[in-house]
N, C-alpha and C positions, 0 to 999 in steps of 0.2 A: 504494500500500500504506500502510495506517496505521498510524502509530507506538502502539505498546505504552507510554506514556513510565512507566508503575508498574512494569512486568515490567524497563524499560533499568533504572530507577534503582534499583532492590529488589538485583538480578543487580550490579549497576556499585558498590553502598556492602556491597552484602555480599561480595560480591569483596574490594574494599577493607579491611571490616574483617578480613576471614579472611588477607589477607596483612598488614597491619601485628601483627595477633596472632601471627605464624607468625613474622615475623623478630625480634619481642620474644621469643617463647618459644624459639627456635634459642638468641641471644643471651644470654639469661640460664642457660641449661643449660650454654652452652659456657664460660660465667665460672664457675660452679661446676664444670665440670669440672676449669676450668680452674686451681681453689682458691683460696684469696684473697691470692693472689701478685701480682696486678697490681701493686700499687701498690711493691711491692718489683721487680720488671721494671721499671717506670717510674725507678723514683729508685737505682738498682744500674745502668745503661745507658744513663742519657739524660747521657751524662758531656761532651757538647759536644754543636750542633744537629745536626750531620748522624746521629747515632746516634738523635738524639732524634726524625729524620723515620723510620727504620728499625723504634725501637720505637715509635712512633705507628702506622705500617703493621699492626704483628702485634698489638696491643692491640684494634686498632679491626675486625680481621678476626675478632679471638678474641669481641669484642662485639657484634660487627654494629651499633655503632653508633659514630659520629665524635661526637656529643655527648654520650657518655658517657664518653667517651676524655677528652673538654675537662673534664667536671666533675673525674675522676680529677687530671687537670694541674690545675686551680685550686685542689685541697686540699691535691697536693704544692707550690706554689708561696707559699700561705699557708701551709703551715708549714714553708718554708723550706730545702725539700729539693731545690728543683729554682729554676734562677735564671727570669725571663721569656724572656731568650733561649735558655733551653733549652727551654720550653715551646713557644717561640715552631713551634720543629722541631717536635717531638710533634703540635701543630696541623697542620702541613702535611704530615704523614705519614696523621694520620689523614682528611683529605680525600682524601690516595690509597687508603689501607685499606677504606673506603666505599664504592669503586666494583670492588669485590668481588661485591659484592650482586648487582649488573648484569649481570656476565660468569657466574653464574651460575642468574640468568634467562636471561641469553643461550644457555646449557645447550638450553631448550627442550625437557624433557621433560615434558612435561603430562599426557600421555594414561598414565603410570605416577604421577601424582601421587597418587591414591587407593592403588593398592597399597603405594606408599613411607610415607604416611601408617598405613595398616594393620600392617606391621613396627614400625613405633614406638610405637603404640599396644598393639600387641603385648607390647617390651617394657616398656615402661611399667608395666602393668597385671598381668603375669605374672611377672616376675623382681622379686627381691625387691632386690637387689644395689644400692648407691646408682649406685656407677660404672656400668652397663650402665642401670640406669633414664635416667640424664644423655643416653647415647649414643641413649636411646629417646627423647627429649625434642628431642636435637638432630636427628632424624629426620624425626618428624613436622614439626617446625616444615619443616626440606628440604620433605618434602614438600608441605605449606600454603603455601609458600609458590608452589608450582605451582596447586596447585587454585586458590589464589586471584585469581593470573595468570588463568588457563583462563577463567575465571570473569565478571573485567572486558574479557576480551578477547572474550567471546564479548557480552557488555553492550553495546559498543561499533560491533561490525559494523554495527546498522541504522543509524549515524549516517552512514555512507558514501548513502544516501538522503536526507540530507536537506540540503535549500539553504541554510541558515541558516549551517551546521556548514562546509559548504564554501565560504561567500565569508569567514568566518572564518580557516580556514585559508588563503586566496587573501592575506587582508589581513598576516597571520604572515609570509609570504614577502615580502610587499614592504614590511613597517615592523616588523626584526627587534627596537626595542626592545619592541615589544607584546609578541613572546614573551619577553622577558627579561621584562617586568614580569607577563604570566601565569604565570611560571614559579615566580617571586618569592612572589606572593600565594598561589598553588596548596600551594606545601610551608609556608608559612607555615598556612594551613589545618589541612592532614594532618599538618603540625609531624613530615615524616618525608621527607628527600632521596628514601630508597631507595625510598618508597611512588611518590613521583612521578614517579622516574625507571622505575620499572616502569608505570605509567600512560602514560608516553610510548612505551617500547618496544611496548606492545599498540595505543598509536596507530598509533605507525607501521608496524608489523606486518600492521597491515587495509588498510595505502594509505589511512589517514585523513588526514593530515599529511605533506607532503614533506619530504626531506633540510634542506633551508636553511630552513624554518620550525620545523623538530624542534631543530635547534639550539642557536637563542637560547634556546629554552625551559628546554633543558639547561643554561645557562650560568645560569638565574633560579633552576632548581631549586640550584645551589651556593648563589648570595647566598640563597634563603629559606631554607635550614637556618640561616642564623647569627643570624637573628631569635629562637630557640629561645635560643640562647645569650648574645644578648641579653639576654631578658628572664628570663631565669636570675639575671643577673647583675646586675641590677635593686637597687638598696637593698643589696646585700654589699659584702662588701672590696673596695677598692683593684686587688687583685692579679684578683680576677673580671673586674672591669670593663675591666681592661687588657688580661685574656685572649682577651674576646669582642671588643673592639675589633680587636685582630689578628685576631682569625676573619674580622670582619665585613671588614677592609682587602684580606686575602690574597684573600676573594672577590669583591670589587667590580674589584679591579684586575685580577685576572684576567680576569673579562667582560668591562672594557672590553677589554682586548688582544685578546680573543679575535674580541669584535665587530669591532674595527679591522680583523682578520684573518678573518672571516670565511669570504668567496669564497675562497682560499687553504685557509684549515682545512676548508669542502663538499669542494673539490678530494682535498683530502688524504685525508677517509673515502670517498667516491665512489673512487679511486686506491687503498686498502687493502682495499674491499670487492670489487674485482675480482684483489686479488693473492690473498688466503686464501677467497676467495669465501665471504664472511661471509652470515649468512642475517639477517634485518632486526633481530631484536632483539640480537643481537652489535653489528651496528654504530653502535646505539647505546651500547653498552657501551664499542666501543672508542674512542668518541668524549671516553667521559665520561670514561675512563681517562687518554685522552690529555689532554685537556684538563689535567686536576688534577695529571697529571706534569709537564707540560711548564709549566703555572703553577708547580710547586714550582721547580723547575730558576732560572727567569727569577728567581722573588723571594728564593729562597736564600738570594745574596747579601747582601739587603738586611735580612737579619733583624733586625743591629745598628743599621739605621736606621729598623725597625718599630720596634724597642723605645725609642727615643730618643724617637718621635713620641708615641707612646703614652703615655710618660710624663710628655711636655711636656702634651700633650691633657687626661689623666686628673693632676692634680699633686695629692701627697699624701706623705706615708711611711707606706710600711705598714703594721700592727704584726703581728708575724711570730710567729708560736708553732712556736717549734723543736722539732721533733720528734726530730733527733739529739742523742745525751749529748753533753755540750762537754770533761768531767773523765776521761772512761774512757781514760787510755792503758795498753795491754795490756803496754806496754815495763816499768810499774812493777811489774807481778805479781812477775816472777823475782828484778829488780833488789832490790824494798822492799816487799815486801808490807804494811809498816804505811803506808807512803805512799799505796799502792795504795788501804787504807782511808779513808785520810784524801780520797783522788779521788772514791771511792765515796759517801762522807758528802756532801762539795759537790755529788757530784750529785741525790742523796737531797731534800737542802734544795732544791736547785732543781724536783725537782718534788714537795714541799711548796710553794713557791711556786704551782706550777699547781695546788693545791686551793683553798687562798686564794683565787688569783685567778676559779678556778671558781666557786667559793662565792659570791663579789663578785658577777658576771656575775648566775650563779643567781637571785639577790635582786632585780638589778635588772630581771630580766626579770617577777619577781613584780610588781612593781610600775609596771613601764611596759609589758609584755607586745609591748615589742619584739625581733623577731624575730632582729635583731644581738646581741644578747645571748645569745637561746638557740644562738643560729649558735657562736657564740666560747666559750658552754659545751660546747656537741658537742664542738669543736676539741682544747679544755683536757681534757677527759677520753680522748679519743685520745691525746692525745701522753704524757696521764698513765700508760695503759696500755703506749705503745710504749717509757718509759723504764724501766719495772716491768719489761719484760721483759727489756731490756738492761742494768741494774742487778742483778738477781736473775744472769743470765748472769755477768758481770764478779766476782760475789764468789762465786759456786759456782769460777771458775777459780783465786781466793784462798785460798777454803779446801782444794783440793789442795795447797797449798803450805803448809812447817812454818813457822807462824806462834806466837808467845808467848798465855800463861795470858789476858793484860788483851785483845788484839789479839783473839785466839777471843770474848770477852765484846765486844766494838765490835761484833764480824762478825756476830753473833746478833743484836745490838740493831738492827743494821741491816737486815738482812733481815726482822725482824719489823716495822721500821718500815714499811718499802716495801708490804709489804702492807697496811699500817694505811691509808698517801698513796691507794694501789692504791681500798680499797675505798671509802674518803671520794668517790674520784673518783663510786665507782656511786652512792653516795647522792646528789651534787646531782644524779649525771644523771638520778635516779628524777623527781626534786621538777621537773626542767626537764620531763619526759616526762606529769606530772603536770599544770602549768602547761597545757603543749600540749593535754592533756585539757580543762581550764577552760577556754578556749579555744575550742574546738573543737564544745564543747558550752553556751557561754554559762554556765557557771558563777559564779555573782555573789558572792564570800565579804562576811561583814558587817562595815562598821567596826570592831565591836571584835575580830572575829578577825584583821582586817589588823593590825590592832595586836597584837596576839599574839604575829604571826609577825615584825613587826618586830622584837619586843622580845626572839624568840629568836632570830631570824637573827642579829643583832648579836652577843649574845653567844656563839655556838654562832663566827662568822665569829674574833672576838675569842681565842676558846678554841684554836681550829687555830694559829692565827698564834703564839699565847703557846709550843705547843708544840713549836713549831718553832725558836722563838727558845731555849727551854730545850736542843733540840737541840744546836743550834748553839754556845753556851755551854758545853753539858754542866754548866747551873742546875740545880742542887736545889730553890733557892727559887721558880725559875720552873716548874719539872715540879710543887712542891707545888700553886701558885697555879692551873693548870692541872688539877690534883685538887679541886682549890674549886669552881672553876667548874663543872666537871663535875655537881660534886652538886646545885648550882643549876640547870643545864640537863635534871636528871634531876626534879627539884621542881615545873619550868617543865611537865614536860610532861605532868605528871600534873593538876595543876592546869588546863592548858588543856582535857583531855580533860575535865574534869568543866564546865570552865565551856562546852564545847562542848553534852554532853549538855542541858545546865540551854536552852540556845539552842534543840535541836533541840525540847524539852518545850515550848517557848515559845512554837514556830514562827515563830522569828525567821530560820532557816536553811532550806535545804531538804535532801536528803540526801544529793544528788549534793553541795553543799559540803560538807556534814561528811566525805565520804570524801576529798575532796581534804584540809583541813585537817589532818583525823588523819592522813592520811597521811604529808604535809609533816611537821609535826610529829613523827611516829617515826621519819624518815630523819635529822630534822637531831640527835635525839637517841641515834642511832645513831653520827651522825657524832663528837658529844661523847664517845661511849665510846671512838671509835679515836684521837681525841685525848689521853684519857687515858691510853689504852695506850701511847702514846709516852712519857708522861711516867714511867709506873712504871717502863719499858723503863730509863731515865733514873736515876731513885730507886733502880733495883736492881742498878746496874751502877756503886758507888762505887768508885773504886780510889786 
């Protein structure tokens, strides 16, 4: 009989693609349903690592995926919310949470994959309701991800005919690192564990692949997920690179043990699939299961001696952008509410500090349009909003409380501050989002509008910082000088716009630059009026 090889491979990559879109699209519905809580589950629970394996399980089930579980840990970890060895957990919870995926292909209902598909599309399409659309989104994908099983599994069946496919498999079974190193390259590929290890369960399901050759494969498709995270981690912090290092550690060492143990572990599923009489693609499921628990279990212990090596490996200090307030004690509300103010101000200045340093960043990525800098402005403008919100909370519980005539005039001036820090944060993030644009699209601004922007970056960066300082002083003279420059940065920006135009008439520019320019240019001059706003804040609150 002749192979079809267009009809296997056309059936085998759209298989393929219809199940990796199906458990990204489950995954992303079930994070939204699930609201944008994660990262507070993460850093409220991972309070030592064995909590931290617990919530790594229910994160990584709630996203159907363990590498987006690691990115979540590496941005609570860079900003200082979560230690490495509590990540370290989280990591090894979500290589259990993962093989989720498995046990419910291991389900094996396929031949209702099209009508479960049809209910979700159902609701999808018909209910207007955000909540029930989600629950229709996480359906369908349920469902896709059958059809798409169904699908490669039926792609597969003629390879059981052909010789090539089975001295293949013959060589699997007798030189188990082949399948570790097919396993390996294979998810490195599909850059998706759960893709591969549902490839392997429709193997073995056909009688393509035996027990002890299905295996090691199993054990590559772990180490190839961490290539992902790898190269994630590539050119980022410190704290990334440490993260994906233990990914990469916990699964190599795992393999090995497992290959050590082997004959022993066949035994064990061969021995489990006759107690529950598991049907074939379960027993891969329970294999993958077991595998990554019983890995978690053995390297547990050693968490504190990942994080030691890793450190020595990877040497640095990190620079840490705290996302938690350092000044908010809720004990002074009752006790001093002027104290309390005076807590609220420090921490106010402190993230005035993260616009600044936003703004810094910002600039420098205008001008070396490295990607660590727009990395570290994302960061800076997160943590600027997560402080807004816990600032704005801390002095609404102040002003419940009977506070004096001068004390109510601080508490206003402060709250309008915060939003002033608050919204500077959006503007560089516009001008970074911007950049990205130029970027992205080869955008080439012209020397003399780099210099332009020089000459107002500096002073607009200049103007923030003076107002802060006037803050912190509670300066008259510095909030007026801050009123000066203001006017200058409002001069700057008129003047650029017109020497822009005089460019565009010249054809010295193209268009796409002037929309970036002008753009830049009335964010950073937005950001001089919320500067100013501080300063009158300042001017009008003499006492």
């Amino acid at each position: 009989m002749e192979m079809n090889w267009q009809e296997l491979l056309f059936s085998f990559f759209g298989g393929l693609g219809i199940f990796l879109f199906s458990i990204k699209y489950m995954g992303d519905a079930l994070q939204k349903a699930a609201g944008d809580k994660l990262r507070d589950i993460l850093d409220r629970f991972t309070t030592n690592p064995f909590m931290g394996v617990l919530v790594g399980i229910v994160v990584t089930i709630l996203i159907q995926s363990s590498s987006g579980t690691t990115v979540i840990v590496v941005g609570l970890v860079s900003a200082g919310f979560m230690t490495l060895r509590q990540a370290i957990g989280v990591i090894m919870g979500a290589n259990i949470g993962t093989t989720v995926t498995a046990f419910i292909i291991g389900l094996d209902v396929g031949e209702f994959a099209l009508p479960i598909m049809a209910v979700g599309a159902f609701l999808i399409f018909f209910i207007k309701k955000n909540q029930i659309q989600n629950i229709g989104q996480v359906i369908f994908g349920f469902g896709g991800l059958f059809f798409g099983m169904e699908t490669m599994s039926g792609a597969m069946k003629p390879l059981r005919e052909l010789p090539a496919f089975i001295d293949m498999t013959v060589n699997l079974s007798e030189f188990p690192i082949l399948g570790v190193a097919a396993g390996t390259i294979f998810t490195f590929i599909v850059q998706s564990s759960s893709g591969t290890i549902a490839i392997l369960q429709g193997l073995y399901a056909e009688n393509l692949v035996t027990l002890d050759a299905a295996l090691p494969v199993l054990f590559g498709d772990n180490i190839g997920t961490t290539v992902t995270a790898v190269l994630a981690a590539l050119g980022t912090s410190i704290a990334a690179r440490r993260a994906a290092a233990v990914h990469v550690l916990f699964n190599v060492i795992g393999s090995i043990i497992f290959l050590i143990l082997l004959v022993p572990f066949t035994a064990y599923v061969e021995w489990i699939t006759g107690v529950l009489n598991l049907e074939a693609k379960m027993q891969i499921a329970f294999a993958h299961g077991t595998f990554n628990i019983v890995n978690t279990m053995i390297q547990f212990p050693l968490i504190g001696a990942w994080a030691y090596l890793v450190t020595k490996v990877i040497p640095g200090d990190e620079v840490l952008i705290e996302f938690k307030p350092k000044h908010l004690d809720l004990n002074f509300i009752e006790q001093s509410p002027s104290i309390a103010l005076g807590q609220a101000k420090e921490e106010v200045l402190r993230m005035g500090k993260y616009s600044v340093q936003g703004l810094e960043e910002t600039y420098e990525y205008l001008k070396t349009k490295s990607k660590k800098n727009a990395e570290m402005g994302y960061q800076l403008e997160d943590a600027i909003n997560n402080l807004d919100g816990k600032i704005t909370d801390y002095l609404v519980l102040i002003s419940a409380e009977s506070i004096s005539a001068a004390d109510s005039t601080r508490h206003t001036m402060l709250m309008e501050t915060v939003r002033d820090i608050e919204r500077i944060g959006d503007h560089f993030e516009n001008i970074i989002e911007l950049i990205d644009y130029q970027e992205a699209n080869k955008v080439k601004l012209t020397a003399e509008a780099m210099e332009d922007l020089d000459e107002m970056f500096t002073l607009t960066i200049a103007t923030v910082s003076k107002s802060l300082d006037a803050l912190d002083t509670t300066s008259h003279e510095l909030a007026r000088e801050v009123a000066e420059q203001e006017d200058l940065i409002d001069k700057m920006e008129r003047k650029f716009r017109k020497k822009h135009i005089l460019r565009l008439n010249e054809g010295a520019c193209s268009a796409q630059a002037g929309i970036v320019f002008v753009d830049i240019v009335s964010n950073l001059e937005r950001i001089g009026d919320h500067s100013v706003n501080i300063a009158e804040a300042i001017l009008g609150n003499r006492t």
